[in-house]
N, C-alpha and C positions, 0 to 999 in steps of 0.2 A: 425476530430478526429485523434488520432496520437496511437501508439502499442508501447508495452512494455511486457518484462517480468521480472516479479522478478527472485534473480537469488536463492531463495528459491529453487526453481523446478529445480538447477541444478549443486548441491551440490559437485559433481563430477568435475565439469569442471575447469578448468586455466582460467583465468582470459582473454589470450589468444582466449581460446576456444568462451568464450561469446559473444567479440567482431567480431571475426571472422563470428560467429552464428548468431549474429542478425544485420552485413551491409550483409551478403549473401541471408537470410530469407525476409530482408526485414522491421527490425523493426526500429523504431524511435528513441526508448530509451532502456536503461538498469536499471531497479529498482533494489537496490542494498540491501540487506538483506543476507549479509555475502558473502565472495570470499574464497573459501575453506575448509578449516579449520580455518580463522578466522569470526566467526558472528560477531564479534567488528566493524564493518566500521571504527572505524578511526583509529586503530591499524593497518588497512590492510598495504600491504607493498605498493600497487598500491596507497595512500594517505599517503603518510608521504612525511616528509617536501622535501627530496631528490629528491621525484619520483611523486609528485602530478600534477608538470606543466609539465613535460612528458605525463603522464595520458591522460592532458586535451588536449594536443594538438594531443594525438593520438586518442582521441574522433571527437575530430574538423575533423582532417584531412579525416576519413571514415563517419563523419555527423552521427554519436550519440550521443544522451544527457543523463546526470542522470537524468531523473525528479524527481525522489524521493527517500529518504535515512529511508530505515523503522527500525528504532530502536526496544529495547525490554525494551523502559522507560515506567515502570507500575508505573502511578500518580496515582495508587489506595492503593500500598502498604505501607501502613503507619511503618513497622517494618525498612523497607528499603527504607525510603522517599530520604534518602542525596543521594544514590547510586543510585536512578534513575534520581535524580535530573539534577547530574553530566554527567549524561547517555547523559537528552537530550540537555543539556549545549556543550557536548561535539560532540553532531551532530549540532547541529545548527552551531558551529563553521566551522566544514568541509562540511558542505550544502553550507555554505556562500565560504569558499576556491574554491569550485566546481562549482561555479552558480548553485547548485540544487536549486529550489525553495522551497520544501518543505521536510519534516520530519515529517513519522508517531510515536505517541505515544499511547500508551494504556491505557484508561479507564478501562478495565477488563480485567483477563488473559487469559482466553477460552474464543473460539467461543460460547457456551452455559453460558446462565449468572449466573453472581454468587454474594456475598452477595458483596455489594461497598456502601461507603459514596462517594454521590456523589458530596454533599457539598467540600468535600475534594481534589476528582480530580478536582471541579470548580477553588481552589483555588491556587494548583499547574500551573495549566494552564494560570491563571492571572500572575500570577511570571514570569515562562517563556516566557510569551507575550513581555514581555519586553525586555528579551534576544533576540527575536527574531524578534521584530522589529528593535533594534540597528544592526542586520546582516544584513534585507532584507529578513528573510526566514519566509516564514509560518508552523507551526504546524496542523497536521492536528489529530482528532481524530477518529479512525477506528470506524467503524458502526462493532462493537464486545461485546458479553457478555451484560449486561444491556443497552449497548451504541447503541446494535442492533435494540430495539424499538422505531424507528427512534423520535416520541414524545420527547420521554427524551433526546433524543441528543439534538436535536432542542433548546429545554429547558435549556440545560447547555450551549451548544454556544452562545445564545444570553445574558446568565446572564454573561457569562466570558466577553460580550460586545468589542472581538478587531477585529480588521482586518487582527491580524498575526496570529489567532487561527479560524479553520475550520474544513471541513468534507473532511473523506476518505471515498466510500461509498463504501462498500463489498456487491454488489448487494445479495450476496450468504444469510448473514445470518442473514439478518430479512426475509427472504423465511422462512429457517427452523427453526428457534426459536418463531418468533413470530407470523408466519400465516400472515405476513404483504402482499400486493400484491405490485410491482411495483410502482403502479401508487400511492399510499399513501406512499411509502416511499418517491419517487421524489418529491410530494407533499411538502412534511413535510421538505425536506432538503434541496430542490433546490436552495438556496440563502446561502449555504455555499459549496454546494459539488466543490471540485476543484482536485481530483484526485479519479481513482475508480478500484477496484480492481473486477475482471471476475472470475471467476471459475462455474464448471457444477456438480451436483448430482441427481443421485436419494438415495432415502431409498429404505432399503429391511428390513426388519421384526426389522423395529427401527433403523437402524444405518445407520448415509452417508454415502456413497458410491463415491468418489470424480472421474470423467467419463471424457475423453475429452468433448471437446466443441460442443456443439450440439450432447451429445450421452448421456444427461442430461434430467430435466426436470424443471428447471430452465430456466424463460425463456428471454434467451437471444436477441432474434428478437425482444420484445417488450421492451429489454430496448434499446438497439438500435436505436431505431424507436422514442423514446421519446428523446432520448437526442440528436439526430437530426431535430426532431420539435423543439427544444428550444434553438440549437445551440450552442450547446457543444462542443468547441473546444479543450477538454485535452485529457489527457491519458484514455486508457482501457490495463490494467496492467494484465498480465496473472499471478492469483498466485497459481503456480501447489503445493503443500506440499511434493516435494521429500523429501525434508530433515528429514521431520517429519514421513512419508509414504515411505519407501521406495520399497514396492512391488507395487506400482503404473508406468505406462507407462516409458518409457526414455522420458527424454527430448527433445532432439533429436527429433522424432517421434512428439513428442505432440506440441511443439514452432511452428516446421511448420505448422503444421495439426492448428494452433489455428492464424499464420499469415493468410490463405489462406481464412480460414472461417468469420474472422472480418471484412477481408479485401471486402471482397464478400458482408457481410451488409452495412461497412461504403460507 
């Protein structure tokens, strides 16, 4: 199994910084969910046509990878269907520029679910299959919002029927929304899951509480443990919510404290 952080959790940083952060910490990859003040990924300046094979050969040379480019294309939104369209059209493209393998899109816009035709995102998701196997890239669908019951994922990925459309599993939130445990999530997805997104909480009187790693109650050692029985060889992606949390830990602090701790399971 390989370590990653999104660079969600570190809103603050140069682009510089990140790279610098995770060959010194010790990480694999850099999941990429906005570099600054741009969330656009392919407007960034670090991908455009001037500075991309720069990028990539500054990635090569210290042995980092993108594994994954997490977009903000909601195939749920029917008011705004062309505009997310184009959204994951236009990651897929610089997935493919990049060698990333994969590109998240969203089923639902919160972590908590909300009302979706789900018929709808099925059908979105057949369209882009197609863009995305003409790359080489896979899309993956986040275990988010009604997509968290891991059931109805399972449900939608097999009727979409491709091999370039998958599961991102956010171990986090079918815990808190659905009461799901673990081992019924794994269950229910294991023959899609190909990237998976970490984080730790407790509640306190109704509301998350998002905690470093192991200072949760989320339980992190039994997925660990499962996806090493079954031989899981991808990413476990730290996605701390600085961007959206801003009174939560620094980065800094938490990247290490969460290379040291995965590292000590895998």
């Amino acid at each position: 199994m390989k370590i990653s952080f999104s660079t969600l959790g570190c809103p603050g940083w140069s682009w510089e910084d990140m790279l610098s952060t995770a060959k010194d910490i010790g990480f694999d990859g850099i999941e990429i969910r906005g570099i600054g003040n741009e969330l656009y990924a392919p407007r960034a300046k670090q991908f455009t046509i001037e500075n991309i094979d720069l990028t990539k050969k500054k990635l090569d040379k210290i042995g980092l990878e993108i594994p994954c480019l997490t977009s903000a294309s909601y195939l749920f939104d029917k008011a705004n269907i062309d505009k997310h369209i184009q959204e994951a059209q236009d990651y897929i493209e610089l997935a493919s520029k990049l060698g990333a393998p994969y590109v998240r899109v969203l089923g639902d816009a919160q972590p908590q679910p909300g009302d979706v035709d789900i018929e709808f995102v099925i059908d979105n998701l057949r369209k882009l299959s197609v863009k995305a196997q003409e790359k080489g890239v896979k899309l993956l669908v986040e275990t988010n919002g009604v997509f968290a019951a891991s059931k109805v994922l399972k449900a939608a990925i097999e009727k979409v029927a491709s091999d370039y459309v998958g599961v991102l599993w956010d171990v986090h939130h079918p815990i808190r929304f659905f009461n799901e445990s673990v081992e019924e999530t794994y269950e229910n997805l294991k023959n899609h899951i190909s990237f998976i997104h970490i984080k730790d909480s407790i509640v306190v009187d109704g509301v998350i509480k998002y905690k470093m790693m192991g200072h949760g109650d989320i339980p992190i050692k039994s997925i660990v443990r499962i996806l090493k029985e079954n031989d899981y060889k991808g990413y476990l992606s730290l996605e701390w919510v600085k961007r959206w949390c801003l009174d939560l830990e620094e980065p800094g602090i938490v990247f290490s404290h969460y290379a040291g701790y995965m590292k000590s399971l895998i």
